[in-house]
N, C-alpha and C positions, 0 to 999 in steps of 0.2 A: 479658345476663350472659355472663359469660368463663371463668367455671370450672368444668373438665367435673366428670363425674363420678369421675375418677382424682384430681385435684386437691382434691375435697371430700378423698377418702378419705385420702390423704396429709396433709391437718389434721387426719385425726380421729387419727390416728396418731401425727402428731409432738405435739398436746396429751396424749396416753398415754404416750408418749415420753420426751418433752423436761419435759410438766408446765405448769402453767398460764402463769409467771410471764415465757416467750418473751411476745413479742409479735409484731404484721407489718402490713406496710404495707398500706393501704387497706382498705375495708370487705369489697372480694371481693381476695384475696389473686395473688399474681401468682406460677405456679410457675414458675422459671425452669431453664433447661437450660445454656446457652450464652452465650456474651461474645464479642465482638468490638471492639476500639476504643470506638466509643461506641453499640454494639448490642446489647443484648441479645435472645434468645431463647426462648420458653415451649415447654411441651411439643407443643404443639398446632403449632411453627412459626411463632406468629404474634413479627414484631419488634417493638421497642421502642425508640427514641431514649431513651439515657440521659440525662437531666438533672439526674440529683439526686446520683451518688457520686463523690466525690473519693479514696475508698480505691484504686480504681482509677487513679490521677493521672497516667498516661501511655497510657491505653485499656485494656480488658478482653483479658487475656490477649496481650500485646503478646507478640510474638517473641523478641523481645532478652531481657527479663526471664525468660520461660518457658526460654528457653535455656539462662541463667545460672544460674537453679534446680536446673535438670537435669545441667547439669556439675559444678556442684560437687558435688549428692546422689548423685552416682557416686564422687564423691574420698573425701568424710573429711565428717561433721558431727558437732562437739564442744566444746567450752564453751573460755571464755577463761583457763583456770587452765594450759591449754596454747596455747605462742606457735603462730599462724598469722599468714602476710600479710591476708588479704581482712579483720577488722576494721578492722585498723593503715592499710589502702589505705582502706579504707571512712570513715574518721575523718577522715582525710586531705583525701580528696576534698570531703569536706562541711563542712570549717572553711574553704575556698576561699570558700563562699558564704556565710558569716556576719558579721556587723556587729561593730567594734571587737575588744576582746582576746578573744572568746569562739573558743574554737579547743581546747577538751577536750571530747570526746566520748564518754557513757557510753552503752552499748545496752541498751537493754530491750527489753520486747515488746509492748507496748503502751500509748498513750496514759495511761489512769489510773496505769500504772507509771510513768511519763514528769513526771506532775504529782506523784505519789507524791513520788516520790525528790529532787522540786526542792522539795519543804517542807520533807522530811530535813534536808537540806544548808540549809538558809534559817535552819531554827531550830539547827540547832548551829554554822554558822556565825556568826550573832547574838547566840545566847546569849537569845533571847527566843522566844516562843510564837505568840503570838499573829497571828491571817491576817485580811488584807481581802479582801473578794470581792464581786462585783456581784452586785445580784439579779436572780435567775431564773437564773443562769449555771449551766453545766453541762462541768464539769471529768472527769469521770470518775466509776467505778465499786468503785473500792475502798474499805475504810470509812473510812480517813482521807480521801479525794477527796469521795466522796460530801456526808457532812460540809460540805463546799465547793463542792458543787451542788444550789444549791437547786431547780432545776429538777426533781430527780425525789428530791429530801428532804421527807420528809411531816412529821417531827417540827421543832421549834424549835433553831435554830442554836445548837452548843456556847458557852460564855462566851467561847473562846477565837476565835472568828469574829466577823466586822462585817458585815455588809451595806449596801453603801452603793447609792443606784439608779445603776440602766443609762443608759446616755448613747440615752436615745431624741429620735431628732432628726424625729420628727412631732410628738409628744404631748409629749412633754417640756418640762419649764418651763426659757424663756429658748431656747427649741432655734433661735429667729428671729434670734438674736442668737451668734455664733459668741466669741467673748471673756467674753461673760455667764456664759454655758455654761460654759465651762469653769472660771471662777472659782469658779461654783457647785457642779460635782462637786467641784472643789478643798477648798472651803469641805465637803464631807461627809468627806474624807480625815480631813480635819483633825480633826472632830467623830472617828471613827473610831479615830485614833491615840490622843486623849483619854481615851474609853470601856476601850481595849483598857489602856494605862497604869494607870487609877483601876483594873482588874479584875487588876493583877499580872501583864500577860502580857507588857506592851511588842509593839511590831510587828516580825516575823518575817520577813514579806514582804506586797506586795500582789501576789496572783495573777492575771489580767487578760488577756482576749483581745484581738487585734490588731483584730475587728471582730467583733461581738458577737451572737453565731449566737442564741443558746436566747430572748432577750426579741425579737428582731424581724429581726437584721439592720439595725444603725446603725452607720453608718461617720463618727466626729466626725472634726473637724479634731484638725490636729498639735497645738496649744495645750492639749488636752484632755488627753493622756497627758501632755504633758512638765509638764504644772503639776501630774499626779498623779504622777509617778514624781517631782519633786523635792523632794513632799510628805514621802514614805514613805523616800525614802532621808536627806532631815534629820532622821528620826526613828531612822533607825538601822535600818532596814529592809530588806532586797531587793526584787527586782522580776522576779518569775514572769512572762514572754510565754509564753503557750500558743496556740501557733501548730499543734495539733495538725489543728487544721481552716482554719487561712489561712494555713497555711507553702504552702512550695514552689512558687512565682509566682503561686497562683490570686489574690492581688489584682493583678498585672496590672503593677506598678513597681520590683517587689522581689522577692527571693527568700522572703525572709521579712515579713511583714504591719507589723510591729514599726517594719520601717525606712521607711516611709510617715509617720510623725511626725517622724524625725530625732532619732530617742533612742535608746539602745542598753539593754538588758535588762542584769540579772546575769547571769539563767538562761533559755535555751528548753527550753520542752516541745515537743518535733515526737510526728506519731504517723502519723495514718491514711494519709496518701501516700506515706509514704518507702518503702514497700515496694510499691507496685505491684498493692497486693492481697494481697501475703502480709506478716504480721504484723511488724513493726519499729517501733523507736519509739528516739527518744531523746531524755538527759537533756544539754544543754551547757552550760558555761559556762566563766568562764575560768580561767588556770593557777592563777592567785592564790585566787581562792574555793575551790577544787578542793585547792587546797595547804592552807589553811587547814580547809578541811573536816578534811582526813587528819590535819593536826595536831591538830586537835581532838579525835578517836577516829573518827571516820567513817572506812567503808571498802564498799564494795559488790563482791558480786557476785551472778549471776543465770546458773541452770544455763543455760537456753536462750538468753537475750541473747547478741549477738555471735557467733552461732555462722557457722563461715563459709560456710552455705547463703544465712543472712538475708543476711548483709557482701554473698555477692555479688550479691543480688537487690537489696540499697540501690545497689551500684555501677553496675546496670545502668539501673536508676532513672534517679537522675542522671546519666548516660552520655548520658539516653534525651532528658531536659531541657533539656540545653545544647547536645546535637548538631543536633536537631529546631526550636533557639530556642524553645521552649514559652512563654515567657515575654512574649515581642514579640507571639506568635497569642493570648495571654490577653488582652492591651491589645488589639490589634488587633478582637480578637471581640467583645471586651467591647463596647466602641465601638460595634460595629454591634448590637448583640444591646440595648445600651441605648436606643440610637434607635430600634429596632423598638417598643420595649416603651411608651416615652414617647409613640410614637405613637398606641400603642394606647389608653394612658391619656387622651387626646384624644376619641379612638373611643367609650371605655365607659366612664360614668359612675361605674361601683360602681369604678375603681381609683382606689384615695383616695393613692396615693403607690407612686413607683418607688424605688430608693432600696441603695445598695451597692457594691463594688467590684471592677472582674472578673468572673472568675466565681462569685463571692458576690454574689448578689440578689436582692431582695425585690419583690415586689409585693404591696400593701395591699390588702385589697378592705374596703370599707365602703360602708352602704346609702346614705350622705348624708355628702357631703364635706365640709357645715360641721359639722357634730354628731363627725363620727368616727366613726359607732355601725360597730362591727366586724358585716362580714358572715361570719360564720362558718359558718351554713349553706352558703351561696352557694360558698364555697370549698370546703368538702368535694366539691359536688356537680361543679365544676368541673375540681376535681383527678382526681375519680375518672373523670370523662368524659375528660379527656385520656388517662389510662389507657387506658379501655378503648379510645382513639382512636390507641395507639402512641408515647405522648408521657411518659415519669416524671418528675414532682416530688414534691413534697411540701409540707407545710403546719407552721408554728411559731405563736408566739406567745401572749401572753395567752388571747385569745378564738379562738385555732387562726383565724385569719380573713388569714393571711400564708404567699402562697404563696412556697415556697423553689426556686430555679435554680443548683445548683451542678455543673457537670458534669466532665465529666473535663478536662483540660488541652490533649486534642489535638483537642476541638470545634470547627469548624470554622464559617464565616457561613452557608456552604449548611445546615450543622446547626441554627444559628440562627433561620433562614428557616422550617425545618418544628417549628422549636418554637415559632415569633411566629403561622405560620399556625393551627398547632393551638388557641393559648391563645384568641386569636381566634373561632374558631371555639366555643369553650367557652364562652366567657363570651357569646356570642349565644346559647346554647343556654339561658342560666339562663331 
């Protein structure tokens, strides 16, 4: 066991505190002190190889970013109803790496704000209501997001939502077959837009992540989105990428997740990396939707959004991305970080499938690799042995029996190497 007795006392605290409804990772909780790159620190001193946060998407408390914070929180921090440079540079900079006309940049503060404001604009742009969304997906927090994640929605989806299934490419029917597939989720669009018309809503948009975090981590082929994005946009629809957790090169070929198909969105959601750790998020899309919003009556603002503390914490970000090549060490790592893994899948039986892209991915563990029966014990016990062994991930899925590897962007093979040994070493231990 790992956690003293200051560390009990600090749960008992922040549950009085904070109130039931936080939650925390692992069964014995991990207090942290300290960040580094892709290190973090407990009270106790003991490290930790980060593997699991991409909030952090250029390392834990990088220089450059922490600098950038700090000079501008000396100048001026204040909302966008007064001109400053650092959004206007900040917007700037970041339609440089975005796919076809999208190149308007609205700031918020966070992801669910981010997916928020891209329904806004869908449905008055449209003139229709109505949203499709995957199941088990998990879009955010606020009550119209929410709504649209059923991942942590306990009640029954509004009339005005669809759920159509996830592209799981183990279990999934036709997943052996790459064309089948995607005819198939096509063929549920379809059904979708039908339901949502006979119910008066018309479709609004389909909202939809670039690789598919909350049901498992399945990364389909291109054939998959571009037969649903030209489903939903012949219906008079938009097309929500929320790249809030596969934007900013973690798949390894793109800046954004989205362009790994060879489609381009209406609208991106970005959220958790663009600031480095400190809160930024935003809503894009292009001049024309944007114009047509405002003509409509749509207009946003956001006291905190844009303010130019965030602008320049996002500029240092990206600064931090392009200068560093992040992008090329994502592929690169990836590469090697996946051959470790498939090796190990060789090794140990209970991994029923590797499977994702970048630094997005899965490992399956199940008791019996023809049956599939999800090992979900097995995984808690493994994850939290990694833990306690200096090693952080984390676990998703239906049967929680899928461990998650997403780590920061400036991870490294040698980083790799002591997370293949550790996992190793875990999974002998079951």
């Amino acid at each position: 066991m790992l956690n003293t007795p200051a560390t009990q006392k600090l749960l008992e605290r922040r549950v009085k505190s904070l109130g039931p409804a936080y939650v925390h990772f692992y069964q014995e909780p991990v207090h942290l002190v300290k960040g580094k790159g892709v290190w973090m620190w407990d009270e106790d001193g003991r490290k930790y190889l980060d593997c699991y946060n991409n909030v952090a998407s250029v390392g834990h408390c990088h220089p450059d970013v922490v600098e950038a914070l700090y000079r501008q929180a000396q100048k001026l921090n204040t909302h966008t109803r007064y001109l400053h440079n650092s959004a206007v540079e900040y917007a700037e900079m970041l339609a440089e790496t975005l796919p076809g006309e999208i190149s308007i940049a609205n700031l918020v503060c966070t992801g669910s704000e981010a997916n928020d404001y891209a329904c806004q604009i869908a449905r008055r742009v449209t003139g229709n209501f109505g949203l499709i969304i995957l199941n088990r997906a998990y879009h955010g927090s606020t009550t119209l997001i929410r709504e649209l994640s059923p991942e942590i929605r306990d009640e029954a989806a509004p009339d005005y939502v669809y759920e159509i299934d996830a592209p799981n490419t183990y279990r999934g029917r036709y997943s052996g077959d790459p064309e089948a597939f995607a005819d198939h989720h096509a063929g549920l669009v379809d059904e979708a837009i039908e339901v949502l018309k006979d119910r008066g809503h018309g479709v609004a948009a389909l909202l939809i992540d670039s690789i598919y975090d909350s049901p498992g981590i399945f990364a389909p082929p291109p054939a998959y989105q571009q037969k649903l994005f030209a489903k939903v946009r012949a219906a008079g629809g938009l097309i929500i990428a929320d790249e809030i957790q596969s934007g900013l090169c973690r798949l390894g070929d793109n800046y954004w997740g989205v362009m790994d198909s060879g489609v381009t969105p209406d609208i991106i959601a970005m959220g958790k990396p663009m600031g480095g750790g400190h809160p930024l998020a935003v809503t894009a899309t292009t001049p024309a939707i944007m114009q047509e919003y405002v003509d409509r009556g749509g207009d946003y603002f956001n006291t905190f959004a844009g303010n130019p503390v965030s602008a320049e914490v996002g500029k240092a970000v990206l600064e931090v991305v392009s200068r560093d090549n992040l992008l090329a060490n994502v592929k690169e790592t990836s590469r090697h970080l996946l051959t470790g893994l498939n090796a190990l899948a060789e090794k140990h039986d209970i991994i029923g499938d590797v499977r994702g892209k970048g630094f997005f991915l899965a490992v399956e563990l199940v008791r019996d690799r023809t049956s599939k029966a999800p090992a979900g014990e097995e995984t808690i016990r493994a994850v939290e042995w990694m833990k306690d062994n200096g090693v952080l991930v984390s676990r998703i899925g239906w049967d929680a029996n899928i461990m998650k590897i997403r780590p920061p962007l400036v991870f490294g093979k040698h980083h790799a190497d002591l997370a293949l040994e550790t996992l190793d070493a875990a999974l002998t231990a079951l």
